[in-house]
Residue frames as a rotation matrix with the C-alpha (Angstrom) as fourth column:
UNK 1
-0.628 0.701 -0.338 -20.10
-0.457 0.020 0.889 25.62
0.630 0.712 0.308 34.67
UNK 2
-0.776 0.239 -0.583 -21.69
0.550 0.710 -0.440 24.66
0.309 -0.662 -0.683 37.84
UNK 3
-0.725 0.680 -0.111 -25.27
-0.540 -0.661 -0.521 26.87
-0.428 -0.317 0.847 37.41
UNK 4
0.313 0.935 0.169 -27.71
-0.633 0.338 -0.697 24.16
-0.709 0.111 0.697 36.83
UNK 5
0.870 0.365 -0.331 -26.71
-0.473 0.431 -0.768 22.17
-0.138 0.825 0.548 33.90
UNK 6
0.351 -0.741 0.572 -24.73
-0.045 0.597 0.801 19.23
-0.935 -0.307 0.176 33.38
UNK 7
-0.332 -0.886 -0.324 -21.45
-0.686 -0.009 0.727 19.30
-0.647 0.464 -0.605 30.87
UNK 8
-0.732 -0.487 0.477 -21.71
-0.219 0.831 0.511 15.83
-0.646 0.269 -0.715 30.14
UNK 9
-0.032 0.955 0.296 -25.03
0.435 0.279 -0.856 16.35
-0.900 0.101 -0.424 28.36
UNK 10
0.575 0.126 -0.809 -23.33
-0.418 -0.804 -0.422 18.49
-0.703 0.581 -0.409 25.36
UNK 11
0.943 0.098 0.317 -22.60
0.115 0.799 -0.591 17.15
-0.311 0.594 0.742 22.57
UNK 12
0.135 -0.871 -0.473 -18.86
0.765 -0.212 0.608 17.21
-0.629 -0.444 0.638 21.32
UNK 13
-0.197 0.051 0.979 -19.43
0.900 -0.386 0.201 19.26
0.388 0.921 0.030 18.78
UNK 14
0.857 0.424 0.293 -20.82
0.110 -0.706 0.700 21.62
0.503 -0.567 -0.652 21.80
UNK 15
0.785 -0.419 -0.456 -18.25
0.527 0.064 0.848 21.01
-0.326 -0.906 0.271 23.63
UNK 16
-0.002 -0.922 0.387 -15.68
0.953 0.116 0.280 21.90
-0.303 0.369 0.879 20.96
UNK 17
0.106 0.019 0.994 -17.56
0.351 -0.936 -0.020 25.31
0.930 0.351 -0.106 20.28
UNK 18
0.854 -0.458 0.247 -16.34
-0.411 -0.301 0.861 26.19
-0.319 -0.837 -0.445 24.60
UNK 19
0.464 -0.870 0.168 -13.01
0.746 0.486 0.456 24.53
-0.478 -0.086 0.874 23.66
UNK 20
0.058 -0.364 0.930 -12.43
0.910 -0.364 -0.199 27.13
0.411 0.857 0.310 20.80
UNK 21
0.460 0.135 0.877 -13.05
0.059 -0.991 0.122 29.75
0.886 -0.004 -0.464 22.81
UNK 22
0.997 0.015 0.072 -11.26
-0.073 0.113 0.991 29.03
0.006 -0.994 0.114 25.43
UNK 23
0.169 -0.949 0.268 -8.12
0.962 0.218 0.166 27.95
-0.216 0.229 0.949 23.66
UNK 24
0.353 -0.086 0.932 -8.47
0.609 -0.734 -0.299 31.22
0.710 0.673 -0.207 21.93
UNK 25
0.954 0.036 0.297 -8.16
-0.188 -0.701 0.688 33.11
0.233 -0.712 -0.662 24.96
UNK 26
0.685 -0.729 -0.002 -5.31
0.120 0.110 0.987 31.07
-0.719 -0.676 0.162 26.18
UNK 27
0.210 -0.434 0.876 -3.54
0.936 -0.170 -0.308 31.40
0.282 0.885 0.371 22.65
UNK 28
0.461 0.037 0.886 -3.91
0.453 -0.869 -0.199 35.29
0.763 0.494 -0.418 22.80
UNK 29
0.910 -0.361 0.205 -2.76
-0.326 -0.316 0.891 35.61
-0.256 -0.877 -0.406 26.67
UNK 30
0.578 -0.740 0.345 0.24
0.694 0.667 0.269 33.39
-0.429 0.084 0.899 25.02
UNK 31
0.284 -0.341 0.896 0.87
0.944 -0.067 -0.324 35.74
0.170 0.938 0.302 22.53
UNK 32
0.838 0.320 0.443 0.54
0.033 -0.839 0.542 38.99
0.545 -0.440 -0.714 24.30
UNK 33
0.733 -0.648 0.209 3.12
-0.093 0.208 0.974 37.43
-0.674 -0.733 0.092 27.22
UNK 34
0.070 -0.948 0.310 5.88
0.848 0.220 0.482 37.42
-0.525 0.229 0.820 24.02
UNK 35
-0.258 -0.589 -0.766 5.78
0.209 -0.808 0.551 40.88
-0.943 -0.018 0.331 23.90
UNK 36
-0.797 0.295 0.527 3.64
0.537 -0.054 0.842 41.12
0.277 0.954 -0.116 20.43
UNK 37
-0.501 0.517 -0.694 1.45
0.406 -0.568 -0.716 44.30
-0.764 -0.640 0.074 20.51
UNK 38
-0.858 -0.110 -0.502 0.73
-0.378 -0.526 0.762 45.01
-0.348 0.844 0.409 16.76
UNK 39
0.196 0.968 0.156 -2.87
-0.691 0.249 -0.679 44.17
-0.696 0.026 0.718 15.76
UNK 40
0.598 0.397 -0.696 -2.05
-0.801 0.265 -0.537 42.70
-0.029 0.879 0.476 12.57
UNK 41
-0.577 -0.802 -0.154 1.25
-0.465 0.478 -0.745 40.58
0.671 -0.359 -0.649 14.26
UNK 42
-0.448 0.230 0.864 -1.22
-0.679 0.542 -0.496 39.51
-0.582 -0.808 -0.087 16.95
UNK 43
0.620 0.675 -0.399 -3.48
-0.722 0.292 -0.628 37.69
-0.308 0.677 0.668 14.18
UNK 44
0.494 -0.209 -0.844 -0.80
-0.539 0.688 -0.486 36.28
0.683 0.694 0.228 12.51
UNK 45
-0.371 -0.928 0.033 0.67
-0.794 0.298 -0.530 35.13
0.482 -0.223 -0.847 15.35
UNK 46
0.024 0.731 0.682 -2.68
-0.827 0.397 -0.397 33.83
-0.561 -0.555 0.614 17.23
UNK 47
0.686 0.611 -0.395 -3.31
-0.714 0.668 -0.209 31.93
0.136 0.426 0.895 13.80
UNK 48
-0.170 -0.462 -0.871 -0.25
-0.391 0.843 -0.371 29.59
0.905 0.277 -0.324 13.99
UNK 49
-0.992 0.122 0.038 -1.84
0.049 0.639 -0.768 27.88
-0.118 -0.760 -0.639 17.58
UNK 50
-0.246 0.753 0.610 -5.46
-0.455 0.466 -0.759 28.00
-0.856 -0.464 0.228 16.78
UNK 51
0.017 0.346 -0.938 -5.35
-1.000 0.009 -0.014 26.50
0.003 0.938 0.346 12.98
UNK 52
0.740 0.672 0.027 -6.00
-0.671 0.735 0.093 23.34
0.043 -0.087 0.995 12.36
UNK 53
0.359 -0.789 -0.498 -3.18
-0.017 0.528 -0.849 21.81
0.933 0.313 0.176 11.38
UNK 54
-0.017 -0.541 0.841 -1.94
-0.417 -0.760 -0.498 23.00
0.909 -0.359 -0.213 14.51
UNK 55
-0.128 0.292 0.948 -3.97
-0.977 0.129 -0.171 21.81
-0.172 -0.948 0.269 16.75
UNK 56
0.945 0.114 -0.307 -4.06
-0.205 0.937 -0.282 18.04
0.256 0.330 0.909 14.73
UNK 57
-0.232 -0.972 -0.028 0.31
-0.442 0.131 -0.887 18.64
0.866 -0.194 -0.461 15.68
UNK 58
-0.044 0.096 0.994 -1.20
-0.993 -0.109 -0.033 19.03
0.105 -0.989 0.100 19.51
UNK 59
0.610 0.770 0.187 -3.28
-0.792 0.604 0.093 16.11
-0.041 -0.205 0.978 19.58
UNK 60
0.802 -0.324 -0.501 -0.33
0.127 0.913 -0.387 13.52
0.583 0.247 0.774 17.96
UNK 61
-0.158 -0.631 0.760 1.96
-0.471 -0.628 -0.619 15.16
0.868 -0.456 -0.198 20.38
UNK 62
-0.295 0.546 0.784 -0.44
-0.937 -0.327 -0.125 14.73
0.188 -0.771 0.608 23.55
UNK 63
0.248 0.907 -0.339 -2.64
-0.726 0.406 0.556 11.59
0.642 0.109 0.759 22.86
UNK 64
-0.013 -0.584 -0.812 -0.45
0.155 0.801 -0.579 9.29
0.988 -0.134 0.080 24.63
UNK 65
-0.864 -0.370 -0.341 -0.27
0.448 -0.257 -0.856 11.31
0.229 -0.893 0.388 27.79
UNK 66
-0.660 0.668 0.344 -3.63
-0.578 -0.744 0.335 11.64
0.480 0.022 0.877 27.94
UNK 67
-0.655 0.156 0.739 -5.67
-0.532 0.599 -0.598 9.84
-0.537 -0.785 -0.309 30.48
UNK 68
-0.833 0.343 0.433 -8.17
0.494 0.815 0.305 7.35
-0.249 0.468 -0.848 29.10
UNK 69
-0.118 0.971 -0.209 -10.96
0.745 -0.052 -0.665 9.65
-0.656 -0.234 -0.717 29.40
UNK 70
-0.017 0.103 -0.995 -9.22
-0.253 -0.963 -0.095 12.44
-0.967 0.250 0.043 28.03
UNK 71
-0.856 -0.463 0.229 -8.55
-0.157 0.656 0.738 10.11
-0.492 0.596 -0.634 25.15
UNK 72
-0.606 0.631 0.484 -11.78
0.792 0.532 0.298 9.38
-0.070 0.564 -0.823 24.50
UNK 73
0.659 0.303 -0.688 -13.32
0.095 -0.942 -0.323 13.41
-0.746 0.147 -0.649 24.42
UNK 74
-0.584 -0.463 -0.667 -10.60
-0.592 -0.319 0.740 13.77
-0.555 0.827 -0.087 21.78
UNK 75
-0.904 0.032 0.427 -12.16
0.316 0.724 0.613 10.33
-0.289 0.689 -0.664 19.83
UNK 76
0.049 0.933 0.356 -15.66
0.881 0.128 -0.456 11.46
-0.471 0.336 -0.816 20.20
UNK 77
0.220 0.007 -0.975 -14.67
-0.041 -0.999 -0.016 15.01
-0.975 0.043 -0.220 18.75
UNK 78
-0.713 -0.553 -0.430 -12.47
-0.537 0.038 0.842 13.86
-0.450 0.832 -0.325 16.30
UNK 79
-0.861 0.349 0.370 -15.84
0.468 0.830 0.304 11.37
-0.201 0.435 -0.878 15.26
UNK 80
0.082 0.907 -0.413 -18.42
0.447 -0.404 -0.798 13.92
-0.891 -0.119 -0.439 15.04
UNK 81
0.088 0.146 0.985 -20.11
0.988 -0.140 -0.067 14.98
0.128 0.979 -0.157 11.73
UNK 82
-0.536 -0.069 -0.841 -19.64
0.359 -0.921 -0.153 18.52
-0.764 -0.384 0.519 11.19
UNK 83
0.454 0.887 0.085 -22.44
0.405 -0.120 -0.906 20.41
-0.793 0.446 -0.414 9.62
UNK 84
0.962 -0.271 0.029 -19.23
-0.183 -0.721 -0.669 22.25
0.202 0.638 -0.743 7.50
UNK 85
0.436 -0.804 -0.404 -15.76
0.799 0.139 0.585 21.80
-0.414 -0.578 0.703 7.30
UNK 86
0.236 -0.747 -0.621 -12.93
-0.260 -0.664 0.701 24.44
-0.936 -0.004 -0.351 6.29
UNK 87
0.968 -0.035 -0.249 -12.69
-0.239 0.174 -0.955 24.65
0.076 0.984 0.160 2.40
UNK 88
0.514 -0.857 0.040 -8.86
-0.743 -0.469 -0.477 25.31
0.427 0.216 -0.878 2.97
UNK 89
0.047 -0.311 0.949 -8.60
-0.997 0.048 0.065 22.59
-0.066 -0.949 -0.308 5.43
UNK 90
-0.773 0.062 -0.631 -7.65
-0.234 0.897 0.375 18.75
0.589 0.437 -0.679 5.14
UNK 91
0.145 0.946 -0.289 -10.33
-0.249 0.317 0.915 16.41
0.958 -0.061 0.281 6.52
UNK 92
0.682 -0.040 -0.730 -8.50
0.536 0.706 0.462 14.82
0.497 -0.707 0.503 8.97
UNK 93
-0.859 -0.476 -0.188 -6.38
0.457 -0.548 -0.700 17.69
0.231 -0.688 0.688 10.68
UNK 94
-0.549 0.663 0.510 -9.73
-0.644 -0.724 0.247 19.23
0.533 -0.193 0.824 11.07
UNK 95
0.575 0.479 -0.663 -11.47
0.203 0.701 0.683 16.02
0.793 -0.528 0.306 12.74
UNK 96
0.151 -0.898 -0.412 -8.47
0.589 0.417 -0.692 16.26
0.794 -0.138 0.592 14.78
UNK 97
-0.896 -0.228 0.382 -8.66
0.013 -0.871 -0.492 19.86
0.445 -0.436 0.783 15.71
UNK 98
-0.003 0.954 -0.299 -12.09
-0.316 0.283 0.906 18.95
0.949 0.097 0.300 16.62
UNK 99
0.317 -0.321 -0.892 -11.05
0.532 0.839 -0.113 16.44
0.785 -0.439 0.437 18.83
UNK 100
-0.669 -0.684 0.292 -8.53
0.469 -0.693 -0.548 19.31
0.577 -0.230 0.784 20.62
UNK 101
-0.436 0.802 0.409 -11.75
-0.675 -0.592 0.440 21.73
0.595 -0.084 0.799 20.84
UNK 102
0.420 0.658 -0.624 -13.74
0.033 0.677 0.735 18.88
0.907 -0.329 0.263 22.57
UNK 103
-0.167 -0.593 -0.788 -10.70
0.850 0.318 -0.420 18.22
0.499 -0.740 0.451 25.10
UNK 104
-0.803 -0.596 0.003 -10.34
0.416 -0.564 -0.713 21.46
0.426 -0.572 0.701 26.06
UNK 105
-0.127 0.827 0.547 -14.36
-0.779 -0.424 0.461 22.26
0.614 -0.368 0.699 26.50
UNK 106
0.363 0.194 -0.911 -14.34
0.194 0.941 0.278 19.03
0.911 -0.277 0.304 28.29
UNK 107
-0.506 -0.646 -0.571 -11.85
0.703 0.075 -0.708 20.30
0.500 -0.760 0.416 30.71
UNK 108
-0.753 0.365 0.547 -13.29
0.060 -0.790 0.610 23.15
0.655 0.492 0.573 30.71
UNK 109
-0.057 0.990 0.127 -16.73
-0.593 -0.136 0.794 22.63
0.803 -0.031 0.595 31.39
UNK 110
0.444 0.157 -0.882 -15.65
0.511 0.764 0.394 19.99
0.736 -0.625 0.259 34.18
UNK 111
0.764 -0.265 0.588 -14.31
-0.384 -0.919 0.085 22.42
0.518 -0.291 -0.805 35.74
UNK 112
0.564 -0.818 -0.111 -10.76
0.825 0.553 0.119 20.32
-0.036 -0.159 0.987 35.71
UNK 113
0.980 -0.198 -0.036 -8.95
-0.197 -0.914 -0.355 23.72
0.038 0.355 -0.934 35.97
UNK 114
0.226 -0.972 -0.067 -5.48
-0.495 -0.174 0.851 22.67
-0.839 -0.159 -0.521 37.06
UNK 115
0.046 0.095 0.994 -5.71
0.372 0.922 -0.105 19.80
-0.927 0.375 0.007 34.05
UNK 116
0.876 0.216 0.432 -6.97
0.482 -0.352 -0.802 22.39
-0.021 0.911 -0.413 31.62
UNK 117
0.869 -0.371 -0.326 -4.03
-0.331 -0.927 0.174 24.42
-0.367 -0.043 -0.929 32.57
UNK 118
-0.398 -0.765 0.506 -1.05
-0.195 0.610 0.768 21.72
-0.897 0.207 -0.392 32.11
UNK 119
0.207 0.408 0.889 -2.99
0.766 0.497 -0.407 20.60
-0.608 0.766 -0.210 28.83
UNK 120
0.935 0.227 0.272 -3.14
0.322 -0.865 -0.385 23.96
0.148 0.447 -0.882 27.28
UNK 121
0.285 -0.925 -0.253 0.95
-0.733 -0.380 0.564 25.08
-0.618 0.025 -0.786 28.56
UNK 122
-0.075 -0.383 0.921 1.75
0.015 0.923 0.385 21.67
-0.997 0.042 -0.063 27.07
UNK 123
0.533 0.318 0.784 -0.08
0.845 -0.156 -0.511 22.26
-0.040 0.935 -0.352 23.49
UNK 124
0.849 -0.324 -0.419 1.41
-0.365 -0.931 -0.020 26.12
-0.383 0.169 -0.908 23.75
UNK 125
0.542 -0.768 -0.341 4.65
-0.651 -0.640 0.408 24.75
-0.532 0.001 -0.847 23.95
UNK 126
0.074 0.596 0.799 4.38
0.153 0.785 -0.600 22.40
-0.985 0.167 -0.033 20.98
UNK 127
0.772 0.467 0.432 3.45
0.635 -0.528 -0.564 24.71
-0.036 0.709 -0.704 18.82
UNK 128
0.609 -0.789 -0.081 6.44
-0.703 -0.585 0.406 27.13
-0.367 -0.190 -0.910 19.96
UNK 129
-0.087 -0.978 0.191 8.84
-0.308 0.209 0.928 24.18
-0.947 0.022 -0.319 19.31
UNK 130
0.593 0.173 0.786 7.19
0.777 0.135 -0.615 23.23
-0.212 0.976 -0.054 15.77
UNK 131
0.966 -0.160 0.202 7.92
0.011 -0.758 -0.652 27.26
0.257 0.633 -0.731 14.52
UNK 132
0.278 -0.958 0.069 11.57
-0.386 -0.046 0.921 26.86
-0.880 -0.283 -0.382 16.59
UNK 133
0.217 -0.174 0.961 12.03
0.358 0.929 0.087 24.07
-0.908 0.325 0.264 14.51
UNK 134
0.352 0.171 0.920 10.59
0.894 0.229 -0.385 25.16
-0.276 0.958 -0.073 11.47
UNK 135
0.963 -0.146 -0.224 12.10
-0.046 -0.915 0.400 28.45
-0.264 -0.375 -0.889 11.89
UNK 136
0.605 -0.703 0.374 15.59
-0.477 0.055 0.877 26.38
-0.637 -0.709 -0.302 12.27
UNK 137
-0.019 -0.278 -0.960 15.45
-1.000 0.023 0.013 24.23
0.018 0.960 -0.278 9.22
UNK 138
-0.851 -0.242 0.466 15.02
-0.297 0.954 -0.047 21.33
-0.433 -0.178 -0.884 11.17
């Protein structure tokens, strides 16, 4: 994002609409690499890593091992007002997932690529050991 304009001027709420789309991407390259090729199997698999809940798992997972800064791009995400939230969605996994979205446009947009990359395998494989889990009975 280095063509004239500066990151740190977007709000997180900006930042979290480049996080979503980014995660998305890395979500779907995830999903693709396990050998899922069915349109309606990619969907359902995409949705268990970009739903909220999901990404509120990431965040209590992560937050610790997250540098101070990154720490605070999750707080100011997770503290912004959205203009709308998810009918379907609690309040606070969605602040949360917010938060997430922020981090990762944050990385993002700093163009922290190796950072975004260890953040984003790290959340993937999270989410993989939740559905193990829950999968397992545990």
């Amino acid at each position: 994002m280095s063509d004239g304009w500066d990151w740190r001027e977007l709000s997180p709420l900006a930042l979290a609409f480049i996080g979503d789309a980014v995660w998305e991407i890395w979500v779907r390259n995830h999903v693709l690499r396990q050998g899922v090729r069915r349109p309606d199997m990619l969907h359902k698999r995409s949705s268990r890593y970009v739903r909220a809940t999901a990404q509120a798992q990431i965040v209590q997972h992560m937050f610790d091992s997250l540098t101070a800064e990154e720490q605070g791009m999750v707080k100011r995400g997770r503290n912004a007002k959205p203009a709308h939230t998810r009918k379907n969605t609690d309040v606070l996994d969605y602040r949360h997932s917010t938060g997430f979205e922020t981090l990762i446009g944050y990385l993002y947009g700093s163009e922290q690529t190796e950072r975004l990359e260890e953040v984003c395998r790290a959340a993937l494989t999270i989410i993989d050991r939740e559905e193990e889990n829950r999968s397992n009975g545990r």
